[in-house]
N, C-alpha and C positions, 0 to 999 in steps of 0.2 A: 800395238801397231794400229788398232784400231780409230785411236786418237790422231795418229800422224798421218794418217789416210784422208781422215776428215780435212785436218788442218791443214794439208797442202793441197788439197783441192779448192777448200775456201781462199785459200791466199790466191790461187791462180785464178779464178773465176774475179774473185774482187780486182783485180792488176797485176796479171803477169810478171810485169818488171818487178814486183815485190817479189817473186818467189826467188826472184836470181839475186838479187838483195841475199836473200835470208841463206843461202844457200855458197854465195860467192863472196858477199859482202859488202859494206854500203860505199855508195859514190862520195866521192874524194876529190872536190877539185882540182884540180892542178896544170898548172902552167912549165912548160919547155924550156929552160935554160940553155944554153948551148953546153951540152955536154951532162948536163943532169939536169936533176927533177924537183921544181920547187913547189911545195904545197901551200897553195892559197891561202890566206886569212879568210876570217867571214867581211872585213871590208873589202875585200876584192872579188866578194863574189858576185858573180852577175843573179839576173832572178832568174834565169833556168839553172844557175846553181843552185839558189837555195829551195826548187821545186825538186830537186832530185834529191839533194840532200835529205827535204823532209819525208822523204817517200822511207828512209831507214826507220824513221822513229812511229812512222804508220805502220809498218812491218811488225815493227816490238809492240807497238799498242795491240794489233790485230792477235798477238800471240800471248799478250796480257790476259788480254778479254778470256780467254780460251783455255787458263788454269784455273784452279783453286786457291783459296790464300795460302795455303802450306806449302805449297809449289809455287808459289812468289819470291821466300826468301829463299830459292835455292837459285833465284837467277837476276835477283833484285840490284843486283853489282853491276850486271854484264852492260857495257856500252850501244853494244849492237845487237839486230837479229840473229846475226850469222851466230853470234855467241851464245843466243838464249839455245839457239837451235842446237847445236851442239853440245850444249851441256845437258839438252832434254833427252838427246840420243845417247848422249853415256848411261844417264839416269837410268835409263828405260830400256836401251837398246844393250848395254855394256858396253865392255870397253872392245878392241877387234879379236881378242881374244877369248869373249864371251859370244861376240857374234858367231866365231867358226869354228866354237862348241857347239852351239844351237844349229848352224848350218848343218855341221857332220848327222847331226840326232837327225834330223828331218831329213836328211839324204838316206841315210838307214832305213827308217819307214818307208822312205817311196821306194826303194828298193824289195822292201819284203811286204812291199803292202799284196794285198788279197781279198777278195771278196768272203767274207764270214761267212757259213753255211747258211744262216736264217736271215742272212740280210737280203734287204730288197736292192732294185737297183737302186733306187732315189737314194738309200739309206749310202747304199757304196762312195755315190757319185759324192756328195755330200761331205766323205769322211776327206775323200781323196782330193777334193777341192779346197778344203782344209791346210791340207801340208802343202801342194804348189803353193797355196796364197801367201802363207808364210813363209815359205823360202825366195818367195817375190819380192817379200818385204825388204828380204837381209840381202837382196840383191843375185839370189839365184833362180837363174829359168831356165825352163826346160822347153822347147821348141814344139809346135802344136802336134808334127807327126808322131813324135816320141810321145809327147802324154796319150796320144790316140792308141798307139800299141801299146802301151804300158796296160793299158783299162782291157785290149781286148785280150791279153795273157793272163791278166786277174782273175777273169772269169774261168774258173775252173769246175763250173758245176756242168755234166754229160749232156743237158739237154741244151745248153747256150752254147754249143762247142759247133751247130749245123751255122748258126748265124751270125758267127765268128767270123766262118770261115766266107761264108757269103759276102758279107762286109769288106774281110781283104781279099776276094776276087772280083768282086763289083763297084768297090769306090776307089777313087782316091785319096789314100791317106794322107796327102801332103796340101790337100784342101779340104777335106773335111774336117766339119767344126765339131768342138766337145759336144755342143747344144745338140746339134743335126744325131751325135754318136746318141744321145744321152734319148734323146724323139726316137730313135730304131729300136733302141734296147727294150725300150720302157714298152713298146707296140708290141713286141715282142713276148716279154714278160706276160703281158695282160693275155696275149694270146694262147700260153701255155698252162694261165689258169686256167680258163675257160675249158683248154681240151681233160686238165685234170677233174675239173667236176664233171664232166660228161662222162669219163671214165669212172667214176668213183659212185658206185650203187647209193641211191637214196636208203635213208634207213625206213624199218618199215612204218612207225609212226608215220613219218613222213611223204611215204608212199600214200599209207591210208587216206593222209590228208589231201594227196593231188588228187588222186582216185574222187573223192568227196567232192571239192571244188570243182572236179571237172561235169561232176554229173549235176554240181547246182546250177552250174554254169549252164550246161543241156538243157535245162529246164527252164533256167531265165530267157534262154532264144526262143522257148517257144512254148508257153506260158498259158499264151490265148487258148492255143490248139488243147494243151492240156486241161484248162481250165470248163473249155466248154465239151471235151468228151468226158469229164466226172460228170460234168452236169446231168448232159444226156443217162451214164448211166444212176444216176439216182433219181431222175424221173424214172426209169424203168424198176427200177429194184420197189420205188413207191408205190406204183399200179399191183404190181406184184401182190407186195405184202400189204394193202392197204387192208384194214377189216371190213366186214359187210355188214352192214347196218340192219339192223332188226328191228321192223315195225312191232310193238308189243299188242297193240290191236287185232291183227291181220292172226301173229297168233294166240291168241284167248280165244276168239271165234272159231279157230280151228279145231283148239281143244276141246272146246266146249259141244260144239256140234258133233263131234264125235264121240260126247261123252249123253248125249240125248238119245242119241237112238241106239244104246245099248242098253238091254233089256234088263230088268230086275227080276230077282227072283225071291 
């Protein structure tokens, strides 16, 4: 589906009227008989016949471009766009009773879809955007207010259950968008982590470690002050315990004059 998303977009962006070409079939000139319908020659065509005309075979070129060679001979016959394109849709799409197998299965899921225990909401929104887009493809939609309740009856986890209910008493369902639902939830979400780790005790490594950075932190504010009352006290602690210096002169003199005038006997 991915390929005929692309390519019908490219056709339309390139020229419009190509995609009703590919889709409806190519222009045919033809002129009015009284009572029936007779189809031109190419001598009779005017030149805005054969600018219309050529816009079929720009169509099949533009849907050339846009296979592979193995997926060439499966459509290398057909005359027209309208032909390539349907036979690329059988190819790929099946037949209408491959479609509305594939329909029934994806109607199943969206009916029993549900939000996983461990999933997030992106992860939810994600899954569930998945199956609309494909049942988009095969031509099934579901209406925006429906897909808006559908998601808020999903959530069935007890703490999403307050801003559920918030949502269907405060908005309107019938204008609000998936995006706008998908922006609340997701606000939400973030918000119920945050109140979980604030409940949930650090371990004590971890403790240790706040505790730590908080008190180097402490100290890097005020640093100076720290810095210059060590100082102060190791000039004190130095006065302190400095040693006294001992002239060896001062005492020899001492000893010695007192060893003079002790008497001999």
């Amino acid at each position: 589906m991915y390929w005929k998303n692309v390519m019908q977009t490219f056709i339309k962006i390139e020229d419009y009227e190509l995609w009703n070409i590919v889709t409806k079939g190519p222009y045919v000139p033809k002129t009015m008989v009284v009572g029936e319908t007779v189809v031109k020659t190419e001598n009779q065509y005017t030149q805005e016949g054969f600018a219309k005309l050529s816009k079929n075979y720009k169509a099949m070129h533009i849907l050339y471009c846009g296979l592979y060679a193995n997926e060439y001979n499966r459509i290398c016959v057909c005359e027209s766009a309208k032909e390539i394109w349907d036979k690329l849709l059988v190819t790929y799409g099946g037949t209408s009773q491959v479609r509305e197998t594939k329909i029934n299965m994806l109607i199943h899921q969206y009916e029993l879809f549900k939000m996983q225990p461990n999933e997030t909401m992106k992860e939810m929104f994600t899954r569930f955007t998945d199956i609309t887009n494909n049942l988009k493809s095969l031509d099934k939609t579901y209406t925006n207010e429906e897909m808006i309740r559908k998601i808020l009856r999903c959530l069935s986890k007890n703490k999403l259950v307050p801003k559920v209910t918030v949502i269907e008493e405060a908005q309107n369902l019938k204008k609000l968008a998936l995006d706008d639902l998908l922006r609340k939830l997701l606000t939400y979400e973030i918000h119920l982590k945050e109140d979980k780790e604030k409940e949930t005790p650090p371990k004590k490594g971890v403790a240790f470690k706040m505790i730590r950075e908080e008190h180097y932190s402490s100290e890097d504010e005020s640093s100076e002050d720290v810095e210059d009352f060590m100082t102060m006290i190791a000039r004190g602690l130095k006065k302190i315990f400095k040693p006294k210096k001992i002239d060896p002169k001062k005492f020899y003199r001492k000893g010695f004059s007192s060893k003079k005038n002790d008497k001999i006997f």
